[in-house]
C-alpha positions in Angstrom: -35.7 91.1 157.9 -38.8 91.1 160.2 -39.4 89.7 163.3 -42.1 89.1 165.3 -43.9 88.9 168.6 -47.7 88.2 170.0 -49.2 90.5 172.5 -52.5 89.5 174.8 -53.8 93.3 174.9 -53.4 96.2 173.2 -49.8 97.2 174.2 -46.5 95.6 174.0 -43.0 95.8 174.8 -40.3 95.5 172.4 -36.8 94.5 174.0 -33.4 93.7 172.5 -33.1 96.3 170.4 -29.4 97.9 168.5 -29.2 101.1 169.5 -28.6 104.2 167.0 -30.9 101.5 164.3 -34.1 102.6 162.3 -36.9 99.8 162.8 -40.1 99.8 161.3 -43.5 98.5 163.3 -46.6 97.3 162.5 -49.5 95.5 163.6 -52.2 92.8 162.9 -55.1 91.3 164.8 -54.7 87.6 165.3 -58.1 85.4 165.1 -59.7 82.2 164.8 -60.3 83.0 161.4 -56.7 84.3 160.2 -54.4 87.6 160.5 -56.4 90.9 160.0 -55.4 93.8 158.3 -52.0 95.5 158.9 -51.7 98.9 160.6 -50.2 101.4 158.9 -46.2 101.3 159.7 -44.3 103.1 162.0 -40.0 103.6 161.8 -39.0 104.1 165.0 -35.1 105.4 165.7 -33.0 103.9 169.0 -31.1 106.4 170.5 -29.7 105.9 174.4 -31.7 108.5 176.5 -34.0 110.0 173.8 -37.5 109.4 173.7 -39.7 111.6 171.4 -43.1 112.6 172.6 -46.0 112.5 171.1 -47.1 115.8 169.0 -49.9 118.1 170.9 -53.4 117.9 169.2 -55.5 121.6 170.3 -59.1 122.0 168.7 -59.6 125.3 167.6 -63.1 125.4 166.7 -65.8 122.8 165.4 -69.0 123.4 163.7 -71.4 121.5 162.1 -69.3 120.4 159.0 -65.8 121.4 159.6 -63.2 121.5 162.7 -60.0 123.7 163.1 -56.6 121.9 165.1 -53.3 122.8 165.9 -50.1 120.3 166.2 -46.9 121.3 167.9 -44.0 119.3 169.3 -41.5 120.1 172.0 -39.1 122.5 170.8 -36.2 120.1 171.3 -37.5 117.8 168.6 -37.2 118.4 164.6 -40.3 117.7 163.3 -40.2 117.1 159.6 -44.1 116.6 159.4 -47.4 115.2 160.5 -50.1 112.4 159.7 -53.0 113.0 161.0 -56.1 110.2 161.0 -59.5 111.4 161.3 -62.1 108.1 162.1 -65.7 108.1 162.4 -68.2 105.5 162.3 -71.9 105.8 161.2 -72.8 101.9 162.5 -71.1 99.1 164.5 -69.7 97.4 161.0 -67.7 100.2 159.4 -65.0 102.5 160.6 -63.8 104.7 158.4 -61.0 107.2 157.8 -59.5 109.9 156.2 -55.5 110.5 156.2 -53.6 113.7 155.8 -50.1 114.5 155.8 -48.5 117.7 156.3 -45.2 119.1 156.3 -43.8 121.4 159.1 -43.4 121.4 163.1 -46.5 123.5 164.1 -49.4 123.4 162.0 -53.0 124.6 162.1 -55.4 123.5 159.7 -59.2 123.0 159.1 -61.0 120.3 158.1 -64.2 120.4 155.9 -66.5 117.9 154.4 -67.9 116.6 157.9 -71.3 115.2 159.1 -73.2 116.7 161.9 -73.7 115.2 165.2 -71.1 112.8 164.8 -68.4 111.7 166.6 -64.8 112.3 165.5 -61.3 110.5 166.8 -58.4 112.7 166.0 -54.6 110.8 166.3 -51.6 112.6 164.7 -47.9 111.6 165.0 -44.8 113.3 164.0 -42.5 112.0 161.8 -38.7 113.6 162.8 -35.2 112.7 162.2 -35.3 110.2 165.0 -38.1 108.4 163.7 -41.8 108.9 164.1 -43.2 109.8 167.7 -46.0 107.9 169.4 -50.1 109.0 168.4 -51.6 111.3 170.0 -55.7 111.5 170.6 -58.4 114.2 171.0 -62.2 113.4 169.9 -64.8 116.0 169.0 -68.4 115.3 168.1 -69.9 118.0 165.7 -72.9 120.5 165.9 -75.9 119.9 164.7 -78.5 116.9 164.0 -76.9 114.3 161.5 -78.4 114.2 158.4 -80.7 110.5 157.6 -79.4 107.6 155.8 -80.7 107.7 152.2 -83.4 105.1 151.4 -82.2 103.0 148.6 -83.9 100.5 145.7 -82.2 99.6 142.6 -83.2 96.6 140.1 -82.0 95.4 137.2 -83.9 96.2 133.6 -81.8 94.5 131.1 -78.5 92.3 131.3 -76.3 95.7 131.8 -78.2 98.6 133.2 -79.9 99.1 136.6 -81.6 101.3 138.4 -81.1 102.9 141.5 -84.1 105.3 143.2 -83.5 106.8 147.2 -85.0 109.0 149.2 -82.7 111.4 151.3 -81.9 115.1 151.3 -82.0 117.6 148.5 -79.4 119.8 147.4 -77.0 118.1 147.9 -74.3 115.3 145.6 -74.6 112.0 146.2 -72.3 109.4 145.9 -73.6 105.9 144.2 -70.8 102.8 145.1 -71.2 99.4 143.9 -69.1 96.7 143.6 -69.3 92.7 142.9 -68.3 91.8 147.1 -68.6 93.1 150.2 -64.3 93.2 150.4 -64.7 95.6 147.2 -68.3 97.7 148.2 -66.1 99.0 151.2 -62.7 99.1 149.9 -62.4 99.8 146.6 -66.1 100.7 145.0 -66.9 101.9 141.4 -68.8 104.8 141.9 -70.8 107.9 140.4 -72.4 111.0 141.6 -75.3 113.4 140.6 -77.4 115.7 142.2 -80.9 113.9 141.2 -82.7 110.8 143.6 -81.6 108.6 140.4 -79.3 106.7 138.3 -79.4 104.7 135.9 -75.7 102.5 136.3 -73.9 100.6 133.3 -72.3 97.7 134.8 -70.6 94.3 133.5 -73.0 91.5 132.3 -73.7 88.1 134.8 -72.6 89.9 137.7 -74.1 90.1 140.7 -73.6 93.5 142.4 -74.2 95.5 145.4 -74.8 98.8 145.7 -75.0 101.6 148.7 -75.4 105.1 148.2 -74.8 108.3 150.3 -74.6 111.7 150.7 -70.5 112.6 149.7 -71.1 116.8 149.2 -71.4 119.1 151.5 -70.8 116.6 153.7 -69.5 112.5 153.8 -72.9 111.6 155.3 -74.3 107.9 156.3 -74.6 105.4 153.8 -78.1 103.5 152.5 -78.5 99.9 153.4 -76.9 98.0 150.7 -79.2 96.4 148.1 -77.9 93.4 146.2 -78.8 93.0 142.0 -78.2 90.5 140.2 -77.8 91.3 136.8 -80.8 89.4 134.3 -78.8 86.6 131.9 -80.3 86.9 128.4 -83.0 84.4 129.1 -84.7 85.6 131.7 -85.2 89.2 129.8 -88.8 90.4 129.4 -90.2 91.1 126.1 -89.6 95.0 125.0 -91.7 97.1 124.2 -94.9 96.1 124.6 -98.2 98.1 123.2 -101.4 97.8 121.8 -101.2 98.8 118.0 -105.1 98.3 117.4 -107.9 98.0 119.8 -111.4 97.0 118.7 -114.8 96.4 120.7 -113.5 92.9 120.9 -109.8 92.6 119.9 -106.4 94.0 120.4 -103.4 94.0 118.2 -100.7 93.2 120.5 -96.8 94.1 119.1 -93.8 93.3 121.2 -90.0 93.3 120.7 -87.7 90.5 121.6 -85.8 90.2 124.6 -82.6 90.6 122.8 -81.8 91.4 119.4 -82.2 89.3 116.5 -82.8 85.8 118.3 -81.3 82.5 116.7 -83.8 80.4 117.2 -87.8 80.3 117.8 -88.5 82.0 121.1 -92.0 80.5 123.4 -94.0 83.5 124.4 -96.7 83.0 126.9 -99.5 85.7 126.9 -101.7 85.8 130.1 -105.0 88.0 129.8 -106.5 88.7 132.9 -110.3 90.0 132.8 -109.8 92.9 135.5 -113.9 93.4 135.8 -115.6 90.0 135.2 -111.7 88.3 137.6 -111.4 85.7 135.1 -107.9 84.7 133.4 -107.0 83.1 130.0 -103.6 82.3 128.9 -101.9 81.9 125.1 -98.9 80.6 123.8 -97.0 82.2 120.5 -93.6 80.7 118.9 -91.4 83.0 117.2 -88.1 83.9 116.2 -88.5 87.6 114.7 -87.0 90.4 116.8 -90.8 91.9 116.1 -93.6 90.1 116.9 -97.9 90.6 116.4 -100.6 88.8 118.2 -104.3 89.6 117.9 -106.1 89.0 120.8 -110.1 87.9 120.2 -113.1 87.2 122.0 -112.5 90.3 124.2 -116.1 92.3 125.7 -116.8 95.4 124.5 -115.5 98.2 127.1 -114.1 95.5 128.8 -110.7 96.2 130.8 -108.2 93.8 130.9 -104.3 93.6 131.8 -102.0 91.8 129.3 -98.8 89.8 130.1 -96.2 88.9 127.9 -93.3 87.0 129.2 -90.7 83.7 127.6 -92.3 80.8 128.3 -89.6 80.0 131.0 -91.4 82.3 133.1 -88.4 85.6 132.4 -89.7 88.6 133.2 -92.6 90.3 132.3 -93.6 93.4 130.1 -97.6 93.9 130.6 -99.9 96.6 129.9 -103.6 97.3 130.9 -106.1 98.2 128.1 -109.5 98.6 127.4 -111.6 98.1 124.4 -114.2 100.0 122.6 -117.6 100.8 124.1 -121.1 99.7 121.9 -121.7 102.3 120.3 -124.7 104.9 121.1 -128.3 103.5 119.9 -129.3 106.1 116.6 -132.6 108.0 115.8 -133.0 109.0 119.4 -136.6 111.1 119.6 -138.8 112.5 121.8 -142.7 112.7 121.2 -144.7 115.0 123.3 -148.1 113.8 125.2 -150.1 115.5 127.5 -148.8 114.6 130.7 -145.6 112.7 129.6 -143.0 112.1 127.2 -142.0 108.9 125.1 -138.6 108.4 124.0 -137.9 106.3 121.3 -134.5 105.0 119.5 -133.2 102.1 117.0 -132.1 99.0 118.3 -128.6 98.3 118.6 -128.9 95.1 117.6 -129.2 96.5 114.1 -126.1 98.1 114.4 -123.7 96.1 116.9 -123.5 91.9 116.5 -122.2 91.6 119.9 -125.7 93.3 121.2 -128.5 91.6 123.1 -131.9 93.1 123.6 -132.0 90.9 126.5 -129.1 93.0 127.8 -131.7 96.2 127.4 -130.8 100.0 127.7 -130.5 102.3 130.8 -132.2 106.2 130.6 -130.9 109.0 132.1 -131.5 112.7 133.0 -130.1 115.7 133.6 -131.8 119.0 134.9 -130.5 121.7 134.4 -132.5 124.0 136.5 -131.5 122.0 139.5 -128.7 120.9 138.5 -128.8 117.0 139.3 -128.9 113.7 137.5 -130.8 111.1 137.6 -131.3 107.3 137.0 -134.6 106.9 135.3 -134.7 103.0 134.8 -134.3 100.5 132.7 -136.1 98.4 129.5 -135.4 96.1 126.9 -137.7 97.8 124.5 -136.9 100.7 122.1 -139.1 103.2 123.9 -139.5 104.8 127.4 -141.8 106.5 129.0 -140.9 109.5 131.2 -143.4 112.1 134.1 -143.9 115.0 136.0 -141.5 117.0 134.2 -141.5 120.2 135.2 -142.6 123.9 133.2 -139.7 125.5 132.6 -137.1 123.4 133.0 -134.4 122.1 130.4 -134.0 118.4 130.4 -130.8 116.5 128.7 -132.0 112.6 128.4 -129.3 109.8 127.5 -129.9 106.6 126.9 -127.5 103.7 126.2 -126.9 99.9 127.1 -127.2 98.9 130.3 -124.3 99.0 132.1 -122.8 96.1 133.6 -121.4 94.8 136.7 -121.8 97.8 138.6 -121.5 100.2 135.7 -117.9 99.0 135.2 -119.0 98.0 131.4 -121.3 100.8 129.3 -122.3 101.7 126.5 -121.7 105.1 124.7 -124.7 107.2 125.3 -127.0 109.1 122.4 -127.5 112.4 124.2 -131.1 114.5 123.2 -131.9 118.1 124.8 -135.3 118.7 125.8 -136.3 122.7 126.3 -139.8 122.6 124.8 -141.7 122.6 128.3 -143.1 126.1 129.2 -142.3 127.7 125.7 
């Protein structure tokens, strides 16, 4: 049977006791909120006039990632073995602990796997034939300069999988721990390790899940701040797979997969395009309920750039893209015609060639010398010919002409290239 009593501080006094009777102690933190954990339990022997000591802890040696103790006992005690708890705590909300248990009365031993710079509480007790002897303390704080807490992000990608990304030391195996609660994260985690900055976990479906991860070879380093995921139900999954299967000067074949795999019923797709050059958005709506779907988008601008969204119309997730369509083509027939002090170029119209050309949008000339080695921007015109000066004897000339560029040159035309080396021959 047990029996109980309530203590104000840290110690306590146990009276009453049967002599020559094996009792077994433990103890729990009383709050506002509830009993805490138990300790672990300790049997404790009454015999008249015997009292056993507690075991003699001697560090050997410490480094950066391992120490070296000793345990004895007095030689009048039988000592059948030893636990030994080693705490250490990397912030104020979590101590942890590793137990070992040896057999023997005197025992040295080493301890590996440890952090640098940290602080270390040793206790030990003996277990003996009269029961086990009170703990015994030494603390050691290792060599060295402690290792930084890995920087963690993870985010979910579809209702199972997520993905974790840190920063933190090479060379070394980490440890990955997740788990659906706090209680579980520090007390009983699912974990995975690997060598690489990331990891791509498998968990359960609907969940919502936090994760930590930290360094756990050579060394049981600090741990990341935790970062919470909640897993992405079915209908808030972004479209997959999302490209461009045809781009013209003013269209793109859009192709995308469904969110999940063969959907039961029509699915509302809303497409935002957003005009990255001219800053003006437009917005579409498609119904489907193929696991493959194909929108054409029209009215684009040639060379235009623009970035595509495609999300559920619930406003899931997105997949988007950027793209950017085809340039107008170069103006043809590009010539040069020789006069005494100055050349005249002369091309087709575009218009002849290209709908979505204006003539009021005119064409841009420029020039490339090759002797000095520069460019430069001769003008523009809206006609089909330009005249060009002092050109130099001697000197090759590559001219280009094309339609004028817009908005800053974000929006050109391909150019029609013509090499000019008659001068001086």
């Amino acid at each position: 049977m047990w029996a109980s009593q309530r203590a104000a501080s840290n110690f306590t006094e146990i009276k009453n006791l049967l002599v020559s009777a094996q009792y077994t102690v433990r103890v729990a933190a009383v709050t506002s909120r509830g009993i805490g954990n138990w300790s672990d339990s300790k049997s404790i022997t009454t015999i008249k006039g015997k009292v056993i000591p507690p075991p003699d802890i001697h560090i050997d040696s410490y480094s950066e990632n391992s120490l070296s103790f000793t345990l004895s006992m007095d030689n009048d005690i039988k000592v059948n073995g030893y636990v030994v708890n080693l705490f250490w705590a990397f912030d104020s909300h979590k101590q942890e602990k590793r137990t070992l248990n040896f057999q023997g009365s005197m025992l040295s031993h080493k301890v590996g796997n440890l952090t640098a710079h940290t602080a270390y509480e040793i206790s030990a007790w003996a277990k003996t034939d009269l029961g086990d002897s009170p703990l015994a303390f030494e603390h050691v704080t290792t060599k060295g300069v402690r290792p930084p807490a890995p920087s963690l992000k993870a985010k979910a990608i579809n209702q199972t999988a997520v993905e974790c990304t840190w920063t933190g030391p090479r060379n070394v195996v980490y440890g990955i721990f997740y788990a659906t609660s706090f209680l579980d994260l520090y007390r009983n985690p699912k974990s995975l390790t690997t060598s690489l900055h990331n990891k791509t976990v498998i968990v359960s479906r609907d969940e919502q899940y936090l994760f930590l991860v930290r360094v756990v070879v050579p060394y049981e380093g600090p741990s990341s701040d935790y970062v919470v995921v909640k897993m992405i139900p079915d209908s808030r999954l972004p479209p997959r797979h999302l490209h461009a299967v045809h781009i013209t000067k003013t269209s793109a074949v859009l192709k995308w997969e469904s969110p999940y795999d063969s959907p039961d019923q029509d699915l509302l797709y809303a497409i935002a395009v957003k005009d990255l050059i001219r800053k003006s958005d437009r917005s579409y709506k498609v119904k489907s309920c193929n696991s493959t779907v194909e929108y054409t988008l029209n009215k684009l601008e040639p060379g235009g750039k623009y970035h595509i969204i495609v999300q559920l119309g619930n406003m899931s997730k997105d997949s988007n893209i950027k793209i950017t369509t085809v340039s107008l083509s170069a103006p043809d027939a590009l010539k040069i015609i020789t006069e005494n002090d100055h050349v005249l170029l002369f091309w087709k119209s575009l218009a002849l060639k290209e709908k979505y050309f204006n003539e009021s949008r005119g064409y841009e000339i420029h020039m490339f010398d090759s002797a000095m080695n520069i460019t430069a921007y001769l003008g523009n015109t809206t006609d089909n010919f330009f005249k060009i000066s002092n050109l130099k004897l001697g000197h090759n000339y590559t001219f280009t002409v094309q339609a004028r560029c817009l908005f800053g040159s974000q929006i050109c035309g391909e150019p029609a290239v013509l090499l000019y080396d008659d001068l001086g021959s």
